[in-house]
C-alpha positions in Angstrom: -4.8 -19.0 -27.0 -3.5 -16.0 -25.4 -5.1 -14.3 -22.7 -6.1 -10.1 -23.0 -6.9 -8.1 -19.8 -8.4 -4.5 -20.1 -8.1 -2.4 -17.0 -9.3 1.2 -16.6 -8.1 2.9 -13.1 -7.7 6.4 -12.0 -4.8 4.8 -9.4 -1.7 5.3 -11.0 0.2 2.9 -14.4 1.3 0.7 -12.0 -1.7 -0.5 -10.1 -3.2 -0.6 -13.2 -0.6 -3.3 -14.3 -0.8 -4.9 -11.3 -4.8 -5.2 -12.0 -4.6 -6.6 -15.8 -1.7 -9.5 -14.3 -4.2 -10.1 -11.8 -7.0 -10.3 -14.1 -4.9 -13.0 -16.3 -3.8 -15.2 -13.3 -0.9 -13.2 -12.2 2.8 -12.6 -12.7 3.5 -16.1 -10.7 1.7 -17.5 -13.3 4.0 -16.5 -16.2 7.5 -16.5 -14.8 9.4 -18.5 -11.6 11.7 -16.8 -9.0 14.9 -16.6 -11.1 13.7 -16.5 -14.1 15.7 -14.5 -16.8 12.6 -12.0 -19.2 12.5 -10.9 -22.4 10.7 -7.7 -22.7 9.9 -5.8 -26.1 8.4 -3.2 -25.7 6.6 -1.2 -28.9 9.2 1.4 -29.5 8.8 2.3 -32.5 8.0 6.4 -32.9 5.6 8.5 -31.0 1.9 7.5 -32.2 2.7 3.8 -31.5 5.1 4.0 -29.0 4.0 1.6 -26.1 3.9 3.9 -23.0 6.9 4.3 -21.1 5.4 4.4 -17.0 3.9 0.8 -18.2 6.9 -0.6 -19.4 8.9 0.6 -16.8 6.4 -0.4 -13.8 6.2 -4.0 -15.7 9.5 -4.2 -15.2 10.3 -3.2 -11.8 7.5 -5.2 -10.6 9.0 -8.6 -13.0 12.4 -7.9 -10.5 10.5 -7.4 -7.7 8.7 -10.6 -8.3 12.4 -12.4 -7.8 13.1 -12.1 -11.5 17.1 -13.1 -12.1 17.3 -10.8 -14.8 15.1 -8.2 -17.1 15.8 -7.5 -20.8 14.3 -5.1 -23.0 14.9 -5.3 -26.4 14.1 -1.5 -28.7 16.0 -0.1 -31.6 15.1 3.4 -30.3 12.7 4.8 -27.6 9.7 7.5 -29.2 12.6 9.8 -30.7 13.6 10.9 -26.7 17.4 10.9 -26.0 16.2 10.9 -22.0 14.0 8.1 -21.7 14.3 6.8 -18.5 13.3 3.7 -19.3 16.6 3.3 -21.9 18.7 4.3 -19.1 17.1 2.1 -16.3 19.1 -0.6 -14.9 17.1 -3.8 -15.4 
């Protein structure tokens, strides 16, 4: 079965991810120092558009974790030609 975290913090997206990985055994506990990731992100228009910050700070902290290599699969990004996240070198 999978595991669910829910997290509420007034520190910032990124400790907040780093909170809900903790609270389901960690990011060691999913993926290995060179490790290739596949992440798909919900990109599919504004209402259900998974939020940009997280997906970004789950990916910088997946290379930071020793990750070999970070993809993230979208057909588009929330209808906005400057997501960062599109344009992020993972």
């Amino acid at each position: 079965m999978g595991k669910v975290s829910i997290v509420r913090t007034s520190e910032g997206i990124r400790q907040a991810v780093s909170n809900f990985l903790d609270l389901i055994g960690g990011l060691d506990s999913f993926i290995s120092r060179r490790d290739r990731v596949l992440v798909k992100p919900n990109l599919n228009g504004v209402e259900g558009c998974t939020n940009l910050e997280l997906t970004e700070s789950l990916i910088r902290m997946l290379l930071d974790s020793g990750a070999r290599r970070v993809t993230r699969r979208a057909t588009r990004c929330c209808k906005r030609s400057d997501c960062a996240l599109m344009r992020a070198r993972a």
